[in-house]
C-alpha positions as CSV (number, residue, x, y, z in Angstrom):
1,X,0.0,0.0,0.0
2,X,1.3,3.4,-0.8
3,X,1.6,6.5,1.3
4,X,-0.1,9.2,0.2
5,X,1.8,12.3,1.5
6,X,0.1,15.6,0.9
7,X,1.8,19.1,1.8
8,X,-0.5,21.4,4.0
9,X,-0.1,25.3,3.7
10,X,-1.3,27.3,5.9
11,X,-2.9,30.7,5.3
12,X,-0.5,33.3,6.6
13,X,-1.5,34.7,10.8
14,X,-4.2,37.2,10.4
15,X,-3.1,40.5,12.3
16,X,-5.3,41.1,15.2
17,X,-8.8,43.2,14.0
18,X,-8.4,46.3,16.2
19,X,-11.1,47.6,18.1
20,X,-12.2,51.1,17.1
21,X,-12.7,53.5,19.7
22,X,-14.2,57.2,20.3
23,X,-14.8,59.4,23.0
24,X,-18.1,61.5,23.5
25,X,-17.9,64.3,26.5
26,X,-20.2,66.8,27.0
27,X,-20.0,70.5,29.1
28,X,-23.0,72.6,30.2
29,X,-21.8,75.9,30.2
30,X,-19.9,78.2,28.6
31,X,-17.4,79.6,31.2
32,X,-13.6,78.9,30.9
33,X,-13.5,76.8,33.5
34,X,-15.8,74.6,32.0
35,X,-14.3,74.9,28.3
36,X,-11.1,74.0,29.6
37,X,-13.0,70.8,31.2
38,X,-13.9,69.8,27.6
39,X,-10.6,70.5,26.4
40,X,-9.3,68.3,29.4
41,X,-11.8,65.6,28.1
42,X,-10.1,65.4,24.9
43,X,-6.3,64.9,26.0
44,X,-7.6,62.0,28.4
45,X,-9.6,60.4,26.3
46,X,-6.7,60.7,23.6
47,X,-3.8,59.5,25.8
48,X,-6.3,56.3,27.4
49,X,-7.2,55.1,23.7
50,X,-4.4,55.8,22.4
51,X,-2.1,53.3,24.8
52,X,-4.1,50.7,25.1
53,X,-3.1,48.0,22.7
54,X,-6.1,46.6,20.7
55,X,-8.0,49.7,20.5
56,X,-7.7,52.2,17.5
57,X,-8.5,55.9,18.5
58,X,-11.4,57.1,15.9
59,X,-11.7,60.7,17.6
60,X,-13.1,62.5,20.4
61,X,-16.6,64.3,19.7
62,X,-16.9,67.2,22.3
63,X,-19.7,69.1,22.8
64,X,-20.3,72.5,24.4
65,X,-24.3,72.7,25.2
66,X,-26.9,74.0,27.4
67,X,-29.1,70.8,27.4
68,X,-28.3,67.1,27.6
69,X,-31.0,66.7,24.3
70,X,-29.6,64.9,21.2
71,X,-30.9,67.8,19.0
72,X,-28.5,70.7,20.7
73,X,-25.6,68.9,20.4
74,X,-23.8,68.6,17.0
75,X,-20.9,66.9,18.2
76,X,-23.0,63.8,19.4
77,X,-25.0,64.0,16.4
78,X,-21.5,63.3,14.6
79,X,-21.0,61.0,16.6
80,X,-24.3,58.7,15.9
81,X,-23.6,59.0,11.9
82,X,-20.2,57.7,12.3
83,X,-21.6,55.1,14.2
84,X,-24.3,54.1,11.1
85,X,-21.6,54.5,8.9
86,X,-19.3,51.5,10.4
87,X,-16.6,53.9,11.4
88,X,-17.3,53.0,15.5
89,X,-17.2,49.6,17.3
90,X,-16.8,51.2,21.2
91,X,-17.7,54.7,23.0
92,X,-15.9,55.8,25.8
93,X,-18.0,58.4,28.2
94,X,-17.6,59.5,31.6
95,X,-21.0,58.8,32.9
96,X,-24.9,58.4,31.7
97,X,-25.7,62.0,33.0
98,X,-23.2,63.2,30.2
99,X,-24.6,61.0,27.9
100,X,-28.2,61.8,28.5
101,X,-30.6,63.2,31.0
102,X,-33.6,62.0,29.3
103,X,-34.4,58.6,29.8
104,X,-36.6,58.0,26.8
105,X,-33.8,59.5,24.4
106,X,-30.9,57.6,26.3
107,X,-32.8,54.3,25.4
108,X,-33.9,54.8,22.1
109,X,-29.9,55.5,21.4
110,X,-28.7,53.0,23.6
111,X,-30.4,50.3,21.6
112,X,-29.7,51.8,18.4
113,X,-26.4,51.4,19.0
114,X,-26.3,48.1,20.5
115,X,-27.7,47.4,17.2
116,X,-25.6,48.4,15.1
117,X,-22.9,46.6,17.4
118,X,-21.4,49.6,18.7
119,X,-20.5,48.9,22.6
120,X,-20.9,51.8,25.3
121,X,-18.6,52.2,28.2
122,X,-19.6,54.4,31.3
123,X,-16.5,55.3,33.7
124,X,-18.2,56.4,36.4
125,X,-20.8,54.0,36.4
126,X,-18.1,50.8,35.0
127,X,-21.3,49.2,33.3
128,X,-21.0,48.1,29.0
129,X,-24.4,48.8,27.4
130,X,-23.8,45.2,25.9
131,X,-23.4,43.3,28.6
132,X,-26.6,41.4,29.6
133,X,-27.8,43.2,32.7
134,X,-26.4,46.7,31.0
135,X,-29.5,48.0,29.9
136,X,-31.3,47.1,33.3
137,X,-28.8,49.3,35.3
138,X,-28.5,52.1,32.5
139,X,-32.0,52.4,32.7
140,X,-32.4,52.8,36.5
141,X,-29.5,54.9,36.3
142,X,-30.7,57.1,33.3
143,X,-33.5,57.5,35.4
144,X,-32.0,59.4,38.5
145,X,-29.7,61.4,36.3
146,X,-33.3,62.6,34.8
147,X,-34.9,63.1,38.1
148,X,-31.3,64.8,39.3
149,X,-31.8,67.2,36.1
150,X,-35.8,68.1,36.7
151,X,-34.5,68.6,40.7
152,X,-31.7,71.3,39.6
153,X,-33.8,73.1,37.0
154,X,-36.3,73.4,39.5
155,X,-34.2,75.3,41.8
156,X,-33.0,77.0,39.3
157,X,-36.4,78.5,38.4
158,X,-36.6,79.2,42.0
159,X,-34.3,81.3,42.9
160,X,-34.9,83.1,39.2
161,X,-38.3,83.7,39.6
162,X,-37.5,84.8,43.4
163,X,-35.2,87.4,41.9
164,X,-37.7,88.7,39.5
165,X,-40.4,89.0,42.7
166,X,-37.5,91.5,43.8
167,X,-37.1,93.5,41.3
168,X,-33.7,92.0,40.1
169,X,-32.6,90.5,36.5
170,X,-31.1,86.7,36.8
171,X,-28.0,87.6,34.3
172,X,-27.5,89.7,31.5
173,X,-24.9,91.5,29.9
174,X,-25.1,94.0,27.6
175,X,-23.8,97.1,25.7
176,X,-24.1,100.2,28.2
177,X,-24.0,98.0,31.3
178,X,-22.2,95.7,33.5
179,X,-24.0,93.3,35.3
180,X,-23.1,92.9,39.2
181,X,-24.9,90.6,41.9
182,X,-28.5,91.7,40.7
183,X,-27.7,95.1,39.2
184,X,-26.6,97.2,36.1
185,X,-24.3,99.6,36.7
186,X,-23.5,101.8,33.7
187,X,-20.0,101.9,31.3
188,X,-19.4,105.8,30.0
189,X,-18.0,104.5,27.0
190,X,-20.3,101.7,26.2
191,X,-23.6,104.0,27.4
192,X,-22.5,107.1,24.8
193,X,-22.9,104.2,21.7
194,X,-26.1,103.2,23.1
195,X,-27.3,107.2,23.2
196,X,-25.7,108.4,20.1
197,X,-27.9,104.9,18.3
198,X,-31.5,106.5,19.8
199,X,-30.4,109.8,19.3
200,X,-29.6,109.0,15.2
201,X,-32.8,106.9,14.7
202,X,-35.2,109.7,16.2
203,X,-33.1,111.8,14.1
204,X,-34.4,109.9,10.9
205,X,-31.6,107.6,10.5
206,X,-32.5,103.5,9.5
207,X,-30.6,100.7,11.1
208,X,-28.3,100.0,8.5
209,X,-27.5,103.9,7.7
210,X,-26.4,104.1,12.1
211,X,-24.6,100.5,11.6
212,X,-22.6,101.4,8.6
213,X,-21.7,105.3,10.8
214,X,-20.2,103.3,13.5
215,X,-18.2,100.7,12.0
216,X,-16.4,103.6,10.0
217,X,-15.8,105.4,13.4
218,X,-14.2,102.3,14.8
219,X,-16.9,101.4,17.7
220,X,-17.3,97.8,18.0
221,X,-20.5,96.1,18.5
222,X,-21.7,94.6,21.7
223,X,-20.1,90.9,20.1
224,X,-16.7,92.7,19.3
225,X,-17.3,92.4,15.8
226,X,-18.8,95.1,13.3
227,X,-22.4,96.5,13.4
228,X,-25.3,95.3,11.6
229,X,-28.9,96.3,11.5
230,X,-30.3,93.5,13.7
231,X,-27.7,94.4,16.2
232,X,-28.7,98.3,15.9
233,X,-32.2,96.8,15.9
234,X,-31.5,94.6,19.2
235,X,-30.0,97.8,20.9
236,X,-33.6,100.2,20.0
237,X,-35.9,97.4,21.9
238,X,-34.0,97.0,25.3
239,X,-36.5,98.8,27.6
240,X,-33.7,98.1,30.6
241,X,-32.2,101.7,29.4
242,X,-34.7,103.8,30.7
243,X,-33.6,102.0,34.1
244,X,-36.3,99.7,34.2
245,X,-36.8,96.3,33.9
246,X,-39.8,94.0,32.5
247,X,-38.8,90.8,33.9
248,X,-39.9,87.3,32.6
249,X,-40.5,88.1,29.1
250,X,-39.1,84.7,27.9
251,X,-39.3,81.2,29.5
252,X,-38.1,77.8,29.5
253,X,-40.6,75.4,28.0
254,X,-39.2,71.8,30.0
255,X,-36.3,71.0,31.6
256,X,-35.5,68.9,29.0
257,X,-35.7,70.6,25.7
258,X,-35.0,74.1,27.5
259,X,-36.5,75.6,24.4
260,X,-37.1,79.6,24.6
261,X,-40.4,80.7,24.2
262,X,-41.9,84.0,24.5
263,X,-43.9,84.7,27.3
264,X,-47.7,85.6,26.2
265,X,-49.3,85.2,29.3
266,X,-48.4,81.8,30.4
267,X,-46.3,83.2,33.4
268,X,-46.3,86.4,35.2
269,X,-44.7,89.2,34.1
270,X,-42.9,91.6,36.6
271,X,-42.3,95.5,36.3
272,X,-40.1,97.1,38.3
273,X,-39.1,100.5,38.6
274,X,-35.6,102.9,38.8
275,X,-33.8,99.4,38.9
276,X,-30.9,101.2,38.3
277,X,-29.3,104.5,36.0
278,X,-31.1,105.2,32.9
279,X,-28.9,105.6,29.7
280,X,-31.9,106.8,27.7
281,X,-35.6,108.5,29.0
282,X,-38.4,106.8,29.1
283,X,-40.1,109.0,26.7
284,X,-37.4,108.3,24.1
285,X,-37.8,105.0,24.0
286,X,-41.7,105.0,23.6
287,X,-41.3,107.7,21.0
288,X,-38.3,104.6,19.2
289,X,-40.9,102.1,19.8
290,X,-43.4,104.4,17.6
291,X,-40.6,104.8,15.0
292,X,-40.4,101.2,14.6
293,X,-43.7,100.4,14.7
294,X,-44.5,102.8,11.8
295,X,-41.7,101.6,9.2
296,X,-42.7,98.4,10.2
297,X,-46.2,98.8,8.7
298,X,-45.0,101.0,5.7
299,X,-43.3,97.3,4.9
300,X,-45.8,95.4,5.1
301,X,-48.4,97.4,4.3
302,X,-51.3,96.5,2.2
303,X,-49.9,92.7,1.6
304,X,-47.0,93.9,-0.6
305,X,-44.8,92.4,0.9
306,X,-46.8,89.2,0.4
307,X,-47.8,90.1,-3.4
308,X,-43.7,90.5,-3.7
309,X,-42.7,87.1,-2.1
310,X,-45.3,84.1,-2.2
311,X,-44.0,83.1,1.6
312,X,-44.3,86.0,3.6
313,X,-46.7,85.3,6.2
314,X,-46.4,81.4,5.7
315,X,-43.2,80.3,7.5
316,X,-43.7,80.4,11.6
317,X,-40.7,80.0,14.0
318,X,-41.1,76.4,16.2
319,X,-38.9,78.2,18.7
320,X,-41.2,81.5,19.2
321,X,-43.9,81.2,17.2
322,X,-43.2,84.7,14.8
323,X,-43.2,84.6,11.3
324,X,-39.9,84.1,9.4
325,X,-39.1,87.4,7.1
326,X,-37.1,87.6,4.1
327,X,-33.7,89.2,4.5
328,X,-31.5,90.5,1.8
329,X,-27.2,89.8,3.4
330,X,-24.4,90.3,1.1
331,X,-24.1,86.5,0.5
332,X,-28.1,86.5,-0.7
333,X,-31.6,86.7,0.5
334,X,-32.5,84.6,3.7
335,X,-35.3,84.0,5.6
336,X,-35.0,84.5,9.5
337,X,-37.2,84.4,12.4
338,X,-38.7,88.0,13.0
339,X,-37.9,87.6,17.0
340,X,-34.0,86.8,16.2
341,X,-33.9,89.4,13.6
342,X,-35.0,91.8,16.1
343,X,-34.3,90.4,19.6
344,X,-31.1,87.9,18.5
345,X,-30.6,84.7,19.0
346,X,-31.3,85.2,22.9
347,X,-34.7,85.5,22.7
348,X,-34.8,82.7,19.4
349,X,-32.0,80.6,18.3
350,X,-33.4,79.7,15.2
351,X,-31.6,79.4,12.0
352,X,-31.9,81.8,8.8
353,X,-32.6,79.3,6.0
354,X,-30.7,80.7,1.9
355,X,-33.6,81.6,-0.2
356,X,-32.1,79.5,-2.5
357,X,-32.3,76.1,-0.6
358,X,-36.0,77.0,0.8
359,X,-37.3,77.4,-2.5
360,X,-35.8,74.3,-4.2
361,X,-37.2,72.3,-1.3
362,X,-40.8,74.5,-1.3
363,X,-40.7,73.0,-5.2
364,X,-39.8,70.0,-4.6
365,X,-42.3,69.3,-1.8
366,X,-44.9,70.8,-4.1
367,X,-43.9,69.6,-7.3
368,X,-43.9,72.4,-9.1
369,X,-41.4,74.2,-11.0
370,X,-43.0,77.8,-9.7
371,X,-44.5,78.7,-6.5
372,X,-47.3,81.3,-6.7
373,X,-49.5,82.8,-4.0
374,X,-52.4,81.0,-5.7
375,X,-50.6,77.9,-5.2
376,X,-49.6,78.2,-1.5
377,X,-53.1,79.6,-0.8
378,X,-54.6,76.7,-2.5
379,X,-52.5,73.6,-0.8
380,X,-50.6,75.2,2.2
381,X,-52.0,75.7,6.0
382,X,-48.2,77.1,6.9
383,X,-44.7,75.7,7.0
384,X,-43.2,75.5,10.4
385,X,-39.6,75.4,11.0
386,X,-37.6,73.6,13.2
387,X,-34.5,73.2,15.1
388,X,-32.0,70.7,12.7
389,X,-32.5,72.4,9.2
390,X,-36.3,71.2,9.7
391,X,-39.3,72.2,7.8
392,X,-42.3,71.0,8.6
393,X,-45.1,71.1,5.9
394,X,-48.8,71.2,7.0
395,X,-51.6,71.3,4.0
396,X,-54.9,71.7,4.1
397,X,-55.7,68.1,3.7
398,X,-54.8,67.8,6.9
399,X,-51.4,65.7,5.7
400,X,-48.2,67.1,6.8
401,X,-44.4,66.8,5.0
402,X,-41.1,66.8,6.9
403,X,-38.5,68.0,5.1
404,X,-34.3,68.7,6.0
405,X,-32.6,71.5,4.3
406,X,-28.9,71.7,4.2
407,X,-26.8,74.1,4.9
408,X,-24.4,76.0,2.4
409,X,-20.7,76.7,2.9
410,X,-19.4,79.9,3.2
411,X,-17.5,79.9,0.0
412,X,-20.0,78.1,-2.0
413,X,-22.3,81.2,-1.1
414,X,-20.0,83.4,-1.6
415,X,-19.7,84.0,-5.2
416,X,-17.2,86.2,-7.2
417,X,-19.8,88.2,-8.4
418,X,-21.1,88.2,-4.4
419,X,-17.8,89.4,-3.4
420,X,-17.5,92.1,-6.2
421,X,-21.1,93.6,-5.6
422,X,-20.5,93.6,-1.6
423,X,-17.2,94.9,-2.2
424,X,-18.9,98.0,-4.6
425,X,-20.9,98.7,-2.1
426,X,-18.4,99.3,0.3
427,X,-17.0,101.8,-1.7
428,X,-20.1,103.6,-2.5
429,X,-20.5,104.0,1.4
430,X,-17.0,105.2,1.6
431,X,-17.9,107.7,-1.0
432,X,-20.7,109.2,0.6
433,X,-18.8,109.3,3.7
């Protein structure tokens, strides 16, 4: 009998698959001390990957936000498409109160992700979301970090609404003031730009005719940066320069979503008096508040600015509730919520959306390659829009339409024939002094 002898090869020794890792951290505030936190965050998170053999450091995603909801933080939101896309097989977090403070949200993620296969490792807690019992504890433990957040905002609104019983703003600063332990006491400086800008617009001036005066004096803007109309705007509407104050004029909706709304009566209002030093009379702001109120309707009078653009009147803020307006900028025509136009992004944080990009997606929700006022009339209840690039269609059908818009670079907006027309402007103003 013959020996069969066969040679056996061997496939070559696969190299360990490594496991790759991210880091999420979060900060609520801010302050330095709490931006240098995050940037803390980073370099630990960085350095722990980083040595451990097996692991292969993806990135850090940091975010800097008020609330613990998914929608207010970008970074996270980063974070979950890298995570769909494959890129992410392990999260690193300091604890489920960073992670999320609303226990509904934290699951729906949690078991997204454990879906997808993408682990989740609390420090503080030293509990994997994939490990059996994991989503027992994270729940119970999502929980009190919920309860823990609903116990601190309460508080919060406590001791706010207790200073507004007194007479006494909870923060604020702004151009003219600085803002000390419950009172405003006034800057010279600062307080002559806030009287020379009522003193110009009773004298006939408009916002962008005061804005353009100032920036070619050299007087920065209460941001740093150079004057606007909105910001001249902002400055005309702040009754705290006649000295008083009108307290509780926004609110928090939840604790959760901390959205701003505008307070129509839901909460009470307080008035106090000689709060501190006036920078301008009381009878010079009513008669700016007239002023406004009149060039206000000279635009909008008789529907022409309707007749002009199809979706005036058709757009309302989900943050406050106003109508969006169209703005002409020097990178193009936008629409923007009438209370940030006016108020800034204080009193609404919502988003100016490119003409452009609304219209394509008005069209395209539509389908039609023109949008008349017929049209909207005909179809159209409004269009609401929401926080993430969110537009929210309701028709008349009683159906509604969700549609994202996206967001346009800088330099894809800003076009050579942009730059050239901004830029000829410019020198028209420097011309007319």
């Amino acid at each position: 009998m013959d020996r069969i002898v066969e040679r056996v090869i061997f496939d070559a020794p696969q190299k360990p698959t490594l496991v790759r890792v991210a880091a999420y951290g979060r900060v609520s505030s801010g302050k330095d001390a709490m931006l240098h936190s995050l940037s803390a965050q980073v370099s630990y998170y960085s350095k722990c990957i980083q040595s451990h053999q097996g692991w292969l450091y993806v990135g850090a995603y940091m975010d800097e936000a008020l609330t613990g909801t998914k929608a207010n933080r970008p970074e996270f939101q980063r974070m979950l498409a890298d995570c769909r896309a494959g890129k992410i097989d392990l999260i690193l977090t300091k604890s489920i109160s960073r992670f999320s403070r609303n226990t509904v949200a934290f699951l729906e993620t949690v078991r997204e992700l454990k879906a997808l296969g993408v682990d989740i490792f609390f420090e503080e807690q030293n509990i994997h979301s994939s490990d059996r019992s994991g989503e027992l504890m994270t729940t119970i433990l999502s929980s009190f970090a919920q309860e823990e957040s609903r116990s601190a905002s309460e508080n919060q609104k406590w001791r706010i609404r207790k200073n507004f019983k007194e007479g006494m703003p909870w923060n604020g600063r702004m151009l003219g003031y600085r803002y000390n332990c419950g009172t405003y006491t006034v800057i010279p400086e600062e307080a002559a730009t806030v009287k020379r800008i009522f003193h110009e617009y009773l004298s006939g001036k408009g916002g962008v005719a005061i804005a353009n005066r100032l920036n070619k004096d050299g007087i920065p803007s209460p941001s740093g940066g150079k004057w606007g109309k909105s910001e001249i705007m902002l400055i005309l509407r702040q009754y705290v320069y006649t000295g008083n104050l009108l307290l509780q004029r926004f609110y928090k909706n939840n604790y959760l979503e901390k959205k701003t709304l505008v307070n129509r009566g839901e909460l009470p209002m307080y008035h106090a008096e000689n709060c501190h030093e006036a920078i301008v009379s009381a009878e010079e702001f009513t008669e700016v508040q007239k002023q406004i109120a009149i060039q206000a309707k000279r635009y909008y009078r008789s529907g022409s600015s309707a007749s002009r653009y199809p979706l005036s009147g058709r757009i309302v803020c989900g943050g406050c509730g106003k109508h969006y307006r169209r703005k002409t900028t020097p990178t193009g025509p936008v629409w923007i919520c009438s209370t940030f136009n006016f108020e800034g992004k204080a009193a609404c944080p919502s988003k100016q959306i490119p003409e452009a990009t609304l219209l394509q997606v008005c069209k395209e929700v539509l389908n039609s390659v023109e949008l008349t006022a017929e049209l909207l009339d005909s179809r159209l209840t409004d269009i609401q829009a929401e926080k993430n690039n969110t537009l929210i269609f309701s028709f008349k059908d009683g159906t509604k339409t969700v549609r994202q818009w996206h967001d346009r670079s800088r330099a894809e907006a800003w076009t050579a024939e942009k730059r050239k027309a901004a830029s000829d402007r410019r020198k028209e103003r420097d011309r007319n002094g």
